[in-house]
N, CA, C and O atoms as a GROMACS GRO file, in nm:
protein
  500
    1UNK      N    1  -1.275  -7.926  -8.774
    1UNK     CA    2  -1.272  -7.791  -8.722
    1UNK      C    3  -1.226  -7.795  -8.576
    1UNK      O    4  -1.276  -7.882  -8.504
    2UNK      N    5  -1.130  -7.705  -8.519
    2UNK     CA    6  -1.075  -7.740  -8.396
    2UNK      C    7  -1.171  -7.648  -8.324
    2UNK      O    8  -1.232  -7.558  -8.382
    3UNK      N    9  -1.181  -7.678  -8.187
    3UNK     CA   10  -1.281  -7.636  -8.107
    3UNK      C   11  -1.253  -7.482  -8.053
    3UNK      O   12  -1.141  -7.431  -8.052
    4UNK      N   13  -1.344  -7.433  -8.020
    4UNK     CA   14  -1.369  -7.292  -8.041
    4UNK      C   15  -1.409  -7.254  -7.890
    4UNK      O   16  -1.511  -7.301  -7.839
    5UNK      N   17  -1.334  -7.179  -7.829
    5UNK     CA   18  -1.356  -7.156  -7.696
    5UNK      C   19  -1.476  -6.995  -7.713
    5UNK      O   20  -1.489  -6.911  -7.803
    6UNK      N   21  -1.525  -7.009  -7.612
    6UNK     CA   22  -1.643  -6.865  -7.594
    6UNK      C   23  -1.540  -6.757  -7.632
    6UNK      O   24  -1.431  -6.762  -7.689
    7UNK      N   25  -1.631  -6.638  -7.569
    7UNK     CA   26  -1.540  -6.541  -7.542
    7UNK      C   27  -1.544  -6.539  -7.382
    7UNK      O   28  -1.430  -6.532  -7.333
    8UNK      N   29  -1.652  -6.542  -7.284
    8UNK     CA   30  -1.642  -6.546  -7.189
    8UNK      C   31  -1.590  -6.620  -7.115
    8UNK      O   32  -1.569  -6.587  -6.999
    9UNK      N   33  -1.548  -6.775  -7.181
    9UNK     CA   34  -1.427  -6.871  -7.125
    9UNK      C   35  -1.330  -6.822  -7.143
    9UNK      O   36  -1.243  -6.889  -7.088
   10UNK      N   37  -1.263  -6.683  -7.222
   10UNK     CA   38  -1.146  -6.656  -7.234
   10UNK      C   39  -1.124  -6.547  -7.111
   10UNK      O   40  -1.021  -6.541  -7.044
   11UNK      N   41  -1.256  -6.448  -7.093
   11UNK     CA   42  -1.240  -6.392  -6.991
   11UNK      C   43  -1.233  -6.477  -6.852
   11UNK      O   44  -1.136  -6.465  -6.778
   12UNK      N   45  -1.297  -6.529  -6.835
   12UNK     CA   46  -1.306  -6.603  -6.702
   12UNK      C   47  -1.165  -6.651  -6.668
   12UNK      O   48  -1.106  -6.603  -6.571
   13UNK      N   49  -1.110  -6.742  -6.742
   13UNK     CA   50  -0.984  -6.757  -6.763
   13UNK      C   51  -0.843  -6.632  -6.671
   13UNK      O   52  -0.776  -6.624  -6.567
   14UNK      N   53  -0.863  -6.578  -6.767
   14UNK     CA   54  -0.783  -6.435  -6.754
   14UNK      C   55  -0.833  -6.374  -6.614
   14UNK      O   56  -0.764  -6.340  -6.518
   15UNK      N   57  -0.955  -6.371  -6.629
   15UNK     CA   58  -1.016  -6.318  -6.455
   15UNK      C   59  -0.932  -6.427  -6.323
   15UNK      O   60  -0.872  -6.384  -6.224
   16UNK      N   61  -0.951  -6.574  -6.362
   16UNK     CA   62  -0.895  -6.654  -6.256
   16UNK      C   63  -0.753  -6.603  -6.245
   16UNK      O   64  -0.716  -6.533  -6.151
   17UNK      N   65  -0.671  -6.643  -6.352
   17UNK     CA   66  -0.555  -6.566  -6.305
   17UNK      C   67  -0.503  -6.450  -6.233
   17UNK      O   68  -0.406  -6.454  -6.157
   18UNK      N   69  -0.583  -6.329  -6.267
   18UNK     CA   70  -0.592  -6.193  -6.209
   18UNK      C   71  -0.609  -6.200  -6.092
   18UNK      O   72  -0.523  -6.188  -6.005
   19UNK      N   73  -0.710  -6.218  -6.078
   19UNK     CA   74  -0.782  -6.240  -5.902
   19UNK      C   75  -0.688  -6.302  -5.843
   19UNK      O   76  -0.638  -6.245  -5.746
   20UNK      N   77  -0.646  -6.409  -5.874
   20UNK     CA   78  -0.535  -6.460  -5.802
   20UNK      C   79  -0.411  -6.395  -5.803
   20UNK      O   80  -0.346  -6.429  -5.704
   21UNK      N   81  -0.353  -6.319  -5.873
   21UNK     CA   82  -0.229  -6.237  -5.852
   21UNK      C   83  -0.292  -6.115  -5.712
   21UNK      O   84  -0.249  -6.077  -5.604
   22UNK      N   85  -0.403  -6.092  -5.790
   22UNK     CA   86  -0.424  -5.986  -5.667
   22UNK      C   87  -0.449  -6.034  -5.538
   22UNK      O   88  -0.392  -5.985  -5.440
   23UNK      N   89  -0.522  -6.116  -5.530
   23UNK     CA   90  -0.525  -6.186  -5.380
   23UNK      C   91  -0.381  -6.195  -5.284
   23UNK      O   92  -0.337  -6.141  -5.183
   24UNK      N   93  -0.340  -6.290  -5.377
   24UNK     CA   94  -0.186  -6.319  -5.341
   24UNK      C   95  -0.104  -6.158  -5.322
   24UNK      O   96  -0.040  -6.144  -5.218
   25UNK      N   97  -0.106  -6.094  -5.375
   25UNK     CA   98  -0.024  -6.029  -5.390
   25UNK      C   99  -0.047  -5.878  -5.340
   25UNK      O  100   0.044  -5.834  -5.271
   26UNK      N  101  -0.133  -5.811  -5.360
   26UNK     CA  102  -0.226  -5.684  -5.328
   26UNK      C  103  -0.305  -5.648  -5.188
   26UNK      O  104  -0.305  -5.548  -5.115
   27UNK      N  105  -0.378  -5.783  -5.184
   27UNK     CA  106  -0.411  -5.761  -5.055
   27UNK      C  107  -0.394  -5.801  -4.965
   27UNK      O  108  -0.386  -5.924  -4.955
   28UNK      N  109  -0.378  -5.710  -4.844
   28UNK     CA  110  -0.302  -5.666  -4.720
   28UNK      C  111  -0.429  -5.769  -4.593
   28UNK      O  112  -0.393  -5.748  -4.478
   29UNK      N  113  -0.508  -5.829  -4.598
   29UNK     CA  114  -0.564  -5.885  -4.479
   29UNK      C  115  -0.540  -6.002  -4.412
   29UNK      O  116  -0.579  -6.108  -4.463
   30UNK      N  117  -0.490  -6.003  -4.322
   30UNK     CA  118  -0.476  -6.077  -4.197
   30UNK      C  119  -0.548  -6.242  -4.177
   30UNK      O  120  -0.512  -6.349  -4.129
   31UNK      N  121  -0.675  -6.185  -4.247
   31UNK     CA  122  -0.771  -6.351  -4.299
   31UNK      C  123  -0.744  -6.407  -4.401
   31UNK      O  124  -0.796  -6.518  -4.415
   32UNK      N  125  -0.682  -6.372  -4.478
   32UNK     CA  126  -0.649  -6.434  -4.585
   32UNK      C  127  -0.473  -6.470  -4.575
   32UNK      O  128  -0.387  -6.391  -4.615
   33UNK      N  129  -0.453  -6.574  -4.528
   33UNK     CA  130  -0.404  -6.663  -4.468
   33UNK      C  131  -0.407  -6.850  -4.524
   33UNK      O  132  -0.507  -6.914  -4.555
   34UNK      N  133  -0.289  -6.891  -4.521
   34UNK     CA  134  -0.334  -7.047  -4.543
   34UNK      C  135  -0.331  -7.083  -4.720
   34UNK      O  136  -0.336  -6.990  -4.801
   35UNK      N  137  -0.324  -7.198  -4.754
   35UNK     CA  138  -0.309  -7.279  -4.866
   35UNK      C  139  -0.487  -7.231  -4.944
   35UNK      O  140  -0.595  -7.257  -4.891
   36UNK      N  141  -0.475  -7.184  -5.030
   36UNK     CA  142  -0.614  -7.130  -5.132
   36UNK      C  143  -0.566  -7.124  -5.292
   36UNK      O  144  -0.463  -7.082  -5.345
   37UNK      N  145  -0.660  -7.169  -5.332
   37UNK     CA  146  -0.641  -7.143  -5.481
   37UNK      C  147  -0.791  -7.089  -5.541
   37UNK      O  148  -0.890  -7.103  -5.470
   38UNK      N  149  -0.800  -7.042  -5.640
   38UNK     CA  150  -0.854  -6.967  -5.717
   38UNK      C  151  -0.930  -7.102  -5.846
   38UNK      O  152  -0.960  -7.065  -5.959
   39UNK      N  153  -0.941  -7.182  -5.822
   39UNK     CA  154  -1.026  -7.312  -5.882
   39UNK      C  155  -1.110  -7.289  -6.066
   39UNK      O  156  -1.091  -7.344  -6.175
   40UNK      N  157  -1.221  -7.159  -6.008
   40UNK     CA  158  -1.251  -7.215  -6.129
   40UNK      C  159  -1.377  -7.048  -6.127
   40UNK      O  160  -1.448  -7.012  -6.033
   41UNK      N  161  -1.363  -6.983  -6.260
   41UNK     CA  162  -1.416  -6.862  -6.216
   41UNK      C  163  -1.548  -6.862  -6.361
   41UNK      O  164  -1.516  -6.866  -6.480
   42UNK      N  165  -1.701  -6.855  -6.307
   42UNK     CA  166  -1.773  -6.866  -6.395
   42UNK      C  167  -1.825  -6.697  -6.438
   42UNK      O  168  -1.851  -6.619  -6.346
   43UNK      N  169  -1.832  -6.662  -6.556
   43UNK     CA  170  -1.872  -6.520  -6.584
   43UNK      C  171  -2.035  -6.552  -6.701
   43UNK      O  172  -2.050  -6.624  -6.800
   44UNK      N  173  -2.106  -6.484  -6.648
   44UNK     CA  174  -2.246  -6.466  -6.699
   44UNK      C  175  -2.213  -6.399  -6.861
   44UNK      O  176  -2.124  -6.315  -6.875
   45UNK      N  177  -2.299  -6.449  -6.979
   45UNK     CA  178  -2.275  -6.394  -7.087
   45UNK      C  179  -2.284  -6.288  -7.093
   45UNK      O  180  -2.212  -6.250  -7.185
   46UNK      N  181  -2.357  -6.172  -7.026
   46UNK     CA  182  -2.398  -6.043  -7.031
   46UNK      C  183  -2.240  -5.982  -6.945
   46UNK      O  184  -2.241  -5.861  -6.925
   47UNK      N  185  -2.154  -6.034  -6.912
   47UNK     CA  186  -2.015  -5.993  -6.822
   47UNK      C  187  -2.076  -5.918  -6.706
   47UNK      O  188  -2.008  -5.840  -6.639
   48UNK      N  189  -2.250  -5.951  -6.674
   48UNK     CA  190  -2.211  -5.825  -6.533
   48UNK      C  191  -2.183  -5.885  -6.408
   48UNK      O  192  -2.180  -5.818  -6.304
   49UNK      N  193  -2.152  -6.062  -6.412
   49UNK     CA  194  -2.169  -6.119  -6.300
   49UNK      C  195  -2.017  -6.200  -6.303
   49UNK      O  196  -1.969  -6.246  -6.406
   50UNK      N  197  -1.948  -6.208  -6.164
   50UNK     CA  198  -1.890  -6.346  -6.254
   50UNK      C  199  -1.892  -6.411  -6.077
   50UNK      O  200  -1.937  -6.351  -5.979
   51UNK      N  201  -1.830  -6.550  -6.079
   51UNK     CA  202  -1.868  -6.655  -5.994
   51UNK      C  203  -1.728  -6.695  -5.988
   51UNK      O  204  -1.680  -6.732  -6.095
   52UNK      N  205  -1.626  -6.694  -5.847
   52UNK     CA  206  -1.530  -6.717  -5.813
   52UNK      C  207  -1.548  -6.810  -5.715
   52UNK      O  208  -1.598  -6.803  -5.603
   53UNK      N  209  -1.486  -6.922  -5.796
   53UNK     CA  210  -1.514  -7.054  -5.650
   53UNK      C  211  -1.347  -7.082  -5.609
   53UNK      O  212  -1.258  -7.109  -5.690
   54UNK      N  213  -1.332  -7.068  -5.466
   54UNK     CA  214  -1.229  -7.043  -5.393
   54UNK      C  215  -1.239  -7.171  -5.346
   54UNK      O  216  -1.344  -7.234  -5.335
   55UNK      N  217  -1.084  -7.222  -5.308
   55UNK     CA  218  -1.105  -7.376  -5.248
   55UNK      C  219  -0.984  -7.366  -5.150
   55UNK      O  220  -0.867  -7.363  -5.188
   56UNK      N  221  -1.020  -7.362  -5.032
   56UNK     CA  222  -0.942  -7.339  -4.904
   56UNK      C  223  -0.916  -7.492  -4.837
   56UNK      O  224  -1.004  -7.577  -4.822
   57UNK      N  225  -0.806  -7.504  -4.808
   57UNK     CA  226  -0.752  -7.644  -4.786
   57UNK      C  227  -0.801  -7.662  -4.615
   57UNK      O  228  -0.883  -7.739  -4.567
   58UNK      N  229  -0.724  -7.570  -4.556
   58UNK     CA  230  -0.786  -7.559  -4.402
   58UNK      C  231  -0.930  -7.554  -4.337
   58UNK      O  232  -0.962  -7.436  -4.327
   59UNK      N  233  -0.996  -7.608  -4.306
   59UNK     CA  234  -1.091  -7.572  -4.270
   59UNK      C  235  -1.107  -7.459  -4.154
   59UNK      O  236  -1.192  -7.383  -4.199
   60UNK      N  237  -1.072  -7.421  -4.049
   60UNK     CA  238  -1.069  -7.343  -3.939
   60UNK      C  239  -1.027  -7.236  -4.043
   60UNK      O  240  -1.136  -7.177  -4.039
   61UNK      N  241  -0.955  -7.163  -4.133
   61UNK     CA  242  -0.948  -7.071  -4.225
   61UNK      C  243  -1.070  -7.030  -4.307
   61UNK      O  244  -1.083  -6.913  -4.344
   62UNK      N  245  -1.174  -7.140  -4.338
   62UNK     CA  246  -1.265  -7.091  -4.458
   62UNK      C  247  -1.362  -6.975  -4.424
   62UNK      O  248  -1.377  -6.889  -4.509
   63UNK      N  249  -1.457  -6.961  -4.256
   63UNK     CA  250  -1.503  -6.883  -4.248
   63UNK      C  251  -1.426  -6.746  -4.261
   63UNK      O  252  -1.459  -6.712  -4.374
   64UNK      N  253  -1.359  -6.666  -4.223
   64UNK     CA  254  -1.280  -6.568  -4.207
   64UNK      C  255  -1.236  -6.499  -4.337
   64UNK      O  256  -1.231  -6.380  -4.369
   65UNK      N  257  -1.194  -6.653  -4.423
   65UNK     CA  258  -1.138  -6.630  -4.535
   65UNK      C  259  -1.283  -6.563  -4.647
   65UNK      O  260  -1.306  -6.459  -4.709
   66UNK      N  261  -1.332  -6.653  -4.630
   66UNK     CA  262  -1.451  -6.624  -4.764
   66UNK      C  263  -1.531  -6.476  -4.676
   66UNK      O  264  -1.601  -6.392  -4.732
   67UNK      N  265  -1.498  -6.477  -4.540
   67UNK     CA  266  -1.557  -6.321  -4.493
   67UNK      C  267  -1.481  -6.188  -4.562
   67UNK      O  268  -1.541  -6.085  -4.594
   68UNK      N  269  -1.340  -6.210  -4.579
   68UNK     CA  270  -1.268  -6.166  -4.611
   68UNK      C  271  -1.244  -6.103  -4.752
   68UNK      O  272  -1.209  -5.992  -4.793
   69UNK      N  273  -1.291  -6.266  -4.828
   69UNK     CA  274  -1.290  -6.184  -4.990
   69UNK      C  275  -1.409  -6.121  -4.988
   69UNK      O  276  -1.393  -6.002  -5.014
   70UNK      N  277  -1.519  -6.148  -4.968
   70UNK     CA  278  -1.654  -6.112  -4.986
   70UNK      C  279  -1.648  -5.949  -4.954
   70UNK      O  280  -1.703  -5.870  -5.031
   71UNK      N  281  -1.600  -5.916  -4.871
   71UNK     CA  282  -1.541  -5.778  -4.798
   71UNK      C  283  -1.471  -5.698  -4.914
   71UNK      O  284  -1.508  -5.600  -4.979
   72UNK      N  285  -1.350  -5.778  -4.918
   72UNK     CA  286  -1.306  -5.704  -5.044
   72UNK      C  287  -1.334  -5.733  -5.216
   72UNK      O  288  -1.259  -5.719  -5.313
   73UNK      N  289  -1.399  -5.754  -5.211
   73UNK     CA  290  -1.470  -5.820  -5.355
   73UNK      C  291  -1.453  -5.641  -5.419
   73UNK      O  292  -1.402  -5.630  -5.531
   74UNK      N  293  -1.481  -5.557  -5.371
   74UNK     CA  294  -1.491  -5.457  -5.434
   74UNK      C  295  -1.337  -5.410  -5.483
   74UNK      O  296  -1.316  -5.410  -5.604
   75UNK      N  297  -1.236  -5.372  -5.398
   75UNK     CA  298  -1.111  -5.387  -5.438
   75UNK      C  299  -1.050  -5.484  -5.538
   75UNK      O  300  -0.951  -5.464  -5.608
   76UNK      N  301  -1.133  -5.604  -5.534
   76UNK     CA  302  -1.068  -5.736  -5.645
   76UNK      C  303  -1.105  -5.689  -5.766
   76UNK      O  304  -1.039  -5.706  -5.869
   77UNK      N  305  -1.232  -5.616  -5.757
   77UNK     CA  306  -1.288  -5.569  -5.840
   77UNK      C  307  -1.233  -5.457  -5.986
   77UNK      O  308  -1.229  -5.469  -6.108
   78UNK      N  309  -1.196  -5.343  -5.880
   78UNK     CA  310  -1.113  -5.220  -5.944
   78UNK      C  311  -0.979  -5.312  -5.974
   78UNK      O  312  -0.954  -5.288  -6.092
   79UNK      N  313  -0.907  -5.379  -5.939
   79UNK     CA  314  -0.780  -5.436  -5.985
   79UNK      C  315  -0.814  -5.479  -6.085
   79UNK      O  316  -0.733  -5.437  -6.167
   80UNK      N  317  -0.900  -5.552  -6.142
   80UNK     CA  318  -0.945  -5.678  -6.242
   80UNK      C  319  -0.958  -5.541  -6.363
   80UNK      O  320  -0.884  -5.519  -6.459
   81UNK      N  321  -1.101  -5.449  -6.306
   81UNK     CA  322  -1.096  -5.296  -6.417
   81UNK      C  323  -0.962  -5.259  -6.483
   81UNK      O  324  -0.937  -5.202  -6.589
   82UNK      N  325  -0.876  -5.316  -6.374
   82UNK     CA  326  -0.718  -5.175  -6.450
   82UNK      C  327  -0.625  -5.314  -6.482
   82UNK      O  328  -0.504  -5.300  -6.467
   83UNK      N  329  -0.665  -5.424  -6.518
   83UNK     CA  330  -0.566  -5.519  -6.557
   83UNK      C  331  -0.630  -5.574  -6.652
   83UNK      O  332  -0.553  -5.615  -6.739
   84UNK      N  333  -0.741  -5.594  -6.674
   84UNK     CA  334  -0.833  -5.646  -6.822
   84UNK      C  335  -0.888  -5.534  -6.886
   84UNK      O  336  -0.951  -5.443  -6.832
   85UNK      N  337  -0.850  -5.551  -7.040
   85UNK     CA  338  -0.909  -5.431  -7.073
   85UNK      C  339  -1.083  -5.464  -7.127
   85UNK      O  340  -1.110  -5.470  -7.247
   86UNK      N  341  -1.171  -5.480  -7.039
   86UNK     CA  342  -1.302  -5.499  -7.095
   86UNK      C  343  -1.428  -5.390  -7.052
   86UNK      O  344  -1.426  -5.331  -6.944
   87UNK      N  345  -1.510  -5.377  -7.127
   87UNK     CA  346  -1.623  -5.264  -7.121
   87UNK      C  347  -1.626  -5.254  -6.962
   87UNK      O  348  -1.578  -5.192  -6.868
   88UNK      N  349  -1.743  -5.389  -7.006
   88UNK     CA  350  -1.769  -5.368  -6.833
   88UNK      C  351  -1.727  -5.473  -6.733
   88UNK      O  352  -1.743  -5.592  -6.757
   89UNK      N  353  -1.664  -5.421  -6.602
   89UNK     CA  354  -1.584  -5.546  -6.513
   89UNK      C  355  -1.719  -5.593  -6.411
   89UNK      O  356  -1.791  -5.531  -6.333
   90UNK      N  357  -1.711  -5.741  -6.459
   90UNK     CA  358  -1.847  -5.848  -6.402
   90UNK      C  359  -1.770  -5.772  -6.206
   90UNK      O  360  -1.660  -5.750  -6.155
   91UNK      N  361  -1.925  -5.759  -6.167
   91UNK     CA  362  -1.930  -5.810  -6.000
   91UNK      C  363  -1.923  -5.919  -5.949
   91UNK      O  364  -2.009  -6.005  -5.969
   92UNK      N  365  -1.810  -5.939  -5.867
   92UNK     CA  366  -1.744  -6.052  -5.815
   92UNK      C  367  -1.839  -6.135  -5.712
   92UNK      O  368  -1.885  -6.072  -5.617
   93UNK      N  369  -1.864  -6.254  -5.725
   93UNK     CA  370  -1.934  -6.332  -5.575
   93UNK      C  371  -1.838  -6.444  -5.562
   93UNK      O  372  -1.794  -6.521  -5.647
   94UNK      N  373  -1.819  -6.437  -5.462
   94UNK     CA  374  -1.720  -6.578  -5.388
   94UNK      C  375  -1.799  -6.714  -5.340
   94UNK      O  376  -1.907  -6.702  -5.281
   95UNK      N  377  -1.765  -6.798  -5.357
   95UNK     CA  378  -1.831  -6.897  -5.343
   95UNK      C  379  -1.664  -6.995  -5.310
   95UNK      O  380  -1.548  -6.967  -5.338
   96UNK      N  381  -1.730  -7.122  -5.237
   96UNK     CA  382  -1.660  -7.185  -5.132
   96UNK      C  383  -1.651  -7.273  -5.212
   96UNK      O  384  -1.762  -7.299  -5.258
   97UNK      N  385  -1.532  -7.366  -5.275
   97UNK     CA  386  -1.549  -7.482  -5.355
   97UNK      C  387  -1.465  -7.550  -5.260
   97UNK      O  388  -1.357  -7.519  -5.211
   98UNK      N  389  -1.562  -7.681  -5.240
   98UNK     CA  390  -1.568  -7.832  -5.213
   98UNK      C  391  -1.493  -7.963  -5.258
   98UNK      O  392  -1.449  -8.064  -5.202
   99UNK      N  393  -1.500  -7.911  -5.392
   99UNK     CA  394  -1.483  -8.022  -5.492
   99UNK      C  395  -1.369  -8.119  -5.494
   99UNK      O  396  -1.371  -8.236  -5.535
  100UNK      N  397  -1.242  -8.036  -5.428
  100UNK     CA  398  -1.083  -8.097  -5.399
  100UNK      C  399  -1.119  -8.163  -5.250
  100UNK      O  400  -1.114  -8.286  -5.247
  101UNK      N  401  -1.145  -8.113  -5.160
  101UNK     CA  402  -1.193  -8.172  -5.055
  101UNK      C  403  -1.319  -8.325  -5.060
  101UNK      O  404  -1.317  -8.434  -5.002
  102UNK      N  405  -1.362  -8.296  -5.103
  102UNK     CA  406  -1.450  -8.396  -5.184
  102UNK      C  407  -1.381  -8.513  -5.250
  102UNK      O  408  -1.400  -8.632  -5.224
  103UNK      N  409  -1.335  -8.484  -5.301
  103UNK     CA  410  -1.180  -8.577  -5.373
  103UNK      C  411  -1.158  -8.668  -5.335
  103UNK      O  412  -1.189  -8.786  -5.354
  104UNK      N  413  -1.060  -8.574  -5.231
  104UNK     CA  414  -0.967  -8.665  -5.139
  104UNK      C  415  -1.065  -8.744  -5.048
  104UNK      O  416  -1.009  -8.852  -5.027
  105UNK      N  417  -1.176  -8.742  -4.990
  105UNK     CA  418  -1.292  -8.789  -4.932
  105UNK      C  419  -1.262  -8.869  -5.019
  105UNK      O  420  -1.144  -8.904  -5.020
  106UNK      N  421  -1.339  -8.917  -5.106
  106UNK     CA  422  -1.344  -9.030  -5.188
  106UNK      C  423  -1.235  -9.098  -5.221
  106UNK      O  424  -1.250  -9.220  -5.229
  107UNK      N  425  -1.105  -9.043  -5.247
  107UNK     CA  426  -1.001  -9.157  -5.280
  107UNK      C  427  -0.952  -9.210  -5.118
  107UNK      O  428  -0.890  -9.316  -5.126
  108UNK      N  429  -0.964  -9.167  -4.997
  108UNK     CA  430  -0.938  -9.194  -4.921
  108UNK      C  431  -1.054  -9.320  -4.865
  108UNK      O  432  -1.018  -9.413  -4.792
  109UNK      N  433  -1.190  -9.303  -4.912
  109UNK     CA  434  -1.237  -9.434  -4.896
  109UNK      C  435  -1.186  -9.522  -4.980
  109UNK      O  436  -1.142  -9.624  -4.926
  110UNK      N  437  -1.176  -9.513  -5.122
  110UNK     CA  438  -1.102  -9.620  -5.194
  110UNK      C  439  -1.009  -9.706  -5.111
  110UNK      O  440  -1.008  -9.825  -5.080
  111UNK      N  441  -0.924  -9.596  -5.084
  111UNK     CA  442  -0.810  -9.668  -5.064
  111UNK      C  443  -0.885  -9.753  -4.942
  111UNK      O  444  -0.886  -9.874  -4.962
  112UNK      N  445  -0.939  -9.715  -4.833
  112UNK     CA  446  -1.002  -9.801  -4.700
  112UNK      C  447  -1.040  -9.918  -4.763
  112UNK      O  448  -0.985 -10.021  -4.724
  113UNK      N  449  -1.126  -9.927  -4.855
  113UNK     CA  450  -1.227 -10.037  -4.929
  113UNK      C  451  -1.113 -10.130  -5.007
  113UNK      O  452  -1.149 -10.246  -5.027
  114UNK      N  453  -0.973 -10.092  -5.055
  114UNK     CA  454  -0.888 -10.158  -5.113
  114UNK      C  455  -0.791 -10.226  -4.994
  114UNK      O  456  -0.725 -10.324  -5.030
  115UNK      N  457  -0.781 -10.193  -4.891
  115UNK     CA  458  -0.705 -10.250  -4.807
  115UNK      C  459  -0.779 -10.338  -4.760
  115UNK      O  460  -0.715 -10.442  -4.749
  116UNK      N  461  -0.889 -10.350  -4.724
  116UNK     CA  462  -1.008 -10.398  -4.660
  116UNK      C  463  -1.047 -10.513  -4.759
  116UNK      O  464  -1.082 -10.624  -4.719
  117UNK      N  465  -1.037 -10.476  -4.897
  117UNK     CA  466  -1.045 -10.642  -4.986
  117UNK      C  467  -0.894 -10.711  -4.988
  117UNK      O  468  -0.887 -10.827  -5.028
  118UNK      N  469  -0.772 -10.641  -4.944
  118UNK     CA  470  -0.661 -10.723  -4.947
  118UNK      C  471  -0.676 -10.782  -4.828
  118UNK      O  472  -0.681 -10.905  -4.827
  119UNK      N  473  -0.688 -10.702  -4.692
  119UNK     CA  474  -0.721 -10.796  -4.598
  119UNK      C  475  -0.790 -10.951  -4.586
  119UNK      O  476  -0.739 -11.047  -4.528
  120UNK      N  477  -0.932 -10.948  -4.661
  120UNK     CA  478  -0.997 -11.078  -4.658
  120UNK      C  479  -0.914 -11.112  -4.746
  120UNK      O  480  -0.826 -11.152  -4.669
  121UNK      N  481  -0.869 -11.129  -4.856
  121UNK     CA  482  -0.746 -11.223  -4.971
  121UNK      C  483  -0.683 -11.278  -4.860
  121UNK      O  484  -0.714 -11.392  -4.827
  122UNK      N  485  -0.592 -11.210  -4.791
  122UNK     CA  486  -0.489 -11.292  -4.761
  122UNK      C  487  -0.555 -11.379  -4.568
  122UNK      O  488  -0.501 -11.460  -4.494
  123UNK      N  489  -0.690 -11.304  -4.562
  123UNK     CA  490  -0.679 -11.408  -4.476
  123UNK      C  491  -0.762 -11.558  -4.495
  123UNK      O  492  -0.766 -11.650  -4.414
  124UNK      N  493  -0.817 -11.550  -4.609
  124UNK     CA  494  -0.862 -11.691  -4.716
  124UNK      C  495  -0.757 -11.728  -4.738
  124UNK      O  496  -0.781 -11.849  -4.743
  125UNK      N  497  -0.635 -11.719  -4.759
  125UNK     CA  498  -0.565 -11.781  -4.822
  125UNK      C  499  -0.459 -11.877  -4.729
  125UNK      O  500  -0.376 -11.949  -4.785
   0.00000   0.00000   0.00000
């Protein structure tokens, strides 16, 4: 049996995309600025909630920025109403994702810890 996605993974889905056209594209603010993506958008089974984790590359951008959506969360809101056709459109919360930043943190020690064992190789040798 091939695997069977929710229904609310299909919305969430469709919500990430949306939100992100509208961000990009709709709204007009000055803080929203800089390299951002739209990561990963969680919606509550009951649809009245959903959970937008935003991942801002800049740091000196993130306060302003996440001030920014949070501000207009209500506008993201009515766009999402008139572009999905669903009962009821979940209330948006923004949340700050880490996780790419985090990442690169870690492969960037790798790599330190891999140069750092070629170093002793070749100076044993």
């Amino acid at each position: 049996m091939p695997f069977q996605f929710e229904r609310t993974d299909r919305i969430a889905e469709e919500m990430r995309r949306e939100i992100d056209h509208i961000i990009r594209e709709d709204l007009n603010d000055p803080r929203i600025a800089g390299t951002f993506s739209i990561t990963h958008v969680d919606v509550t089974r009951d649809l009245r909630y959903a959970k937008v984790y935003v991942s801002i590359m800049e740091p000196e951008n993130r306060a302003p920025m996440m001030a920014a959506l949070k501000k207009a969360a209500g506008f993201v809101r009515r766009g999402i109403g008139k572009r999905i056709q669903i009962r009821y459109t979940p209330e948006l919360l923004f949340e700050l994702d880490t996780n790419i930043e985090y990442g690169v943190h870690i492969a960037s020690l790798i790599d330190h810890v891999i140069a750092e064992e070629k170093g002793t190789e070749d100076a044993d040798s």
